[in-house]
VOSE-231906 format. One record per residue (C-alpha): x, y, z. Coordinates in pm, 1 decimal. Example, Ala and Ser with C-alpha at 12.3 -4.5 7.8 and 13.67 -1.06 7.14 Angstrom:
BEGIN
xx, yy, zz
1230.0, -450.0, 780.0
1367.0, -106.0, 714.0
! end
This chain:
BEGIN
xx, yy, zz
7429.9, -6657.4, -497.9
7374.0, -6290.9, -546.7
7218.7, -6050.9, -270.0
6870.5, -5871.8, -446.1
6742.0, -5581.9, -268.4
6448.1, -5379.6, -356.7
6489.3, -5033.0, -251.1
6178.8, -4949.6, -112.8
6166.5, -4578.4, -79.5
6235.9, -4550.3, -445.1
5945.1, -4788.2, -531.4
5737.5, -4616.4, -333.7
5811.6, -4279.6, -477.9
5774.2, -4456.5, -869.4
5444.4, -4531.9, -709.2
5363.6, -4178.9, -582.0
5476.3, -3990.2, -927.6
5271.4, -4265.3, -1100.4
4940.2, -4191.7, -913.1
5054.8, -3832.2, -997.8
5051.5, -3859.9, -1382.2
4732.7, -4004.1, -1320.3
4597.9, -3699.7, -1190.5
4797.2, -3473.0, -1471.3
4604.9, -3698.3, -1735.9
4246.1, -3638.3, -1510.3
4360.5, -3287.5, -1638.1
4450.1, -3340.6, -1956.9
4091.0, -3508.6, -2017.1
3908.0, -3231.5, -1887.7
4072.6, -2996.4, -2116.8
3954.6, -3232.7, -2387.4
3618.8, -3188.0, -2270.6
3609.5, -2813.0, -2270.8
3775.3, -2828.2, -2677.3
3374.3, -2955.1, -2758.9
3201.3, -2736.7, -3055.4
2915.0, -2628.6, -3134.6
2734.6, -2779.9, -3443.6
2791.9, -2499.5, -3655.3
3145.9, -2441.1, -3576.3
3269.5, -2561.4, -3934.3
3010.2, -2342.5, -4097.6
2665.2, -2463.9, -4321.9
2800.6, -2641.5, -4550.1
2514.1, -2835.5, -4661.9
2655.6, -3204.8, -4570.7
3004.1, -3137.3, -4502.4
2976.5, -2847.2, -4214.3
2789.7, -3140.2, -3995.3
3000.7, -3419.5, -4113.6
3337.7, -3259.7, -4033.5
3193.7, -3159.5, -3677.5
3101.6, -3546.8, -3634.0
3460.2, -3647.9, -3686.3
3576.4, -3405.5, -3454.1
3297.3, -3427.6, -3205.9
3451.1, -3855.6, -3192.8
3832.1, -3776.6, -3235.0
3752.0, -3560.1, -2913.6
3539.1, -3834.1, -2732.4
3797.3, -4109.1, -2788.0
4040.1, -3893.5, -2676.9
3939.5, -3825.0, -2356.7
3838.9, -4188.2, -2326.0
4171.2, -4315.6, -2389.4
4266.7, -4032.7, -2173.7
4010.4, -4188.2, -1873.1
4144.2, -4506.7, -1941.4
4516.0, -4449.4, -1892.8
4406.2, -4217.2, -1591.1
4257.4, -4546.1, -1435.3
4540.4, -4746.4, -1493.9
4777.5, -4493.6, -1336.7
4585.8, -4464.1, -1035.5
4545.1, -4880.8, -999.7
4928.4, -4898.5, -1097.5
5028.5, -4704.4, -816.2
4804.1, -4869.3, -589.2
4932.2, -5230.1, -678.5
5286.6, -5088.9, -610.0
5232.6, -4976.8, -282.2
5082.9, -5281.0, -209.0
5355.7, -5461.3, -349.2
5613.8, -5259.3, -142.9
5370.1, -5291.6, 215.2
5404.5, -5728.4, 115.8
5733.4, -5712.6, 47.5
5826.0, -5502.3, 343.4
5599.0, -5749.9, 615.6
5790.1, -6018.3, 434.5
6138.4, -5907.3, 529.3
6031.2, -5846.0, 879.0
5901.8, -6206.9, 873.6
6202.4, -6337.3, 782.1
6467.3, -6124.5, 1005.6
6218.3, -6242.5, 1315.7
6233.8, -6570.4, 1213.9
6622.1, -6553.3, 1139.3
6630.9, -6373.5, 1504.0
6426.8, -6632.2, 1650.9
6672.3, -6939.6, 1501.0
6997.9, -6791.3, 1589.3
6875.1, -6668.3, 1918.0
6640.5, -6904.3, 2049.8
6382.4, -6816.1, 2293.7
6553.8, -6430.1, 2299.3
6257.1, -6180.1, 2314.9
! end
């Protein structure tokens, strides 16, 4: 039977730099929002000048939504992880007590 370890420090720091491109994409998103137009920016045009701005005006919106999004995940990835590490952690204490407490009974 093999011997599995989970290094925890290193999860824990995958959790860290994950919360961390969370807040790089929180950035990224409100760049997106500062790239908005105004109406005229693609000139008068009668009927294209407004439609080209409405394409942009949504390729820009969903953008940053996706961008939200992904920035939520991030943040509830990293979360789960260090919740994952704190279980796993009480878990191996758990078991080296009780391991402690069957090879040594009644030892405090």
């Amino acid at each position: 039977m093999s011997d599995v370890r989970a290094d925890l420090p290193a999860i824990e720091a995958f959790a860290d730099r994950t919360i961390v491109r969370r807040d790089h994409l929180d950035q990224i998103r409100s760049q997106l929002n500062s790239t908005r137009l105004p109406r005229d920016a693609f000139g008068y045009v009668p009927g294209i000048g407004g439609k080209v701005h409405d394409a942009y005006e949504e390729f820009v919106a969903q953008c940053a939504e996706a961008t939200e999004m992904a920035s939520e995940i991030e943040l509830a990835l990293g979360r789960r992880i260090h919740k994952a590490v704190d279980l796993i952690a009480q878990t191996d204490q758990f078991s080296a007590d009780d391991l402690d407490e069957t090879l040594h009974p009644g030892v405090q």
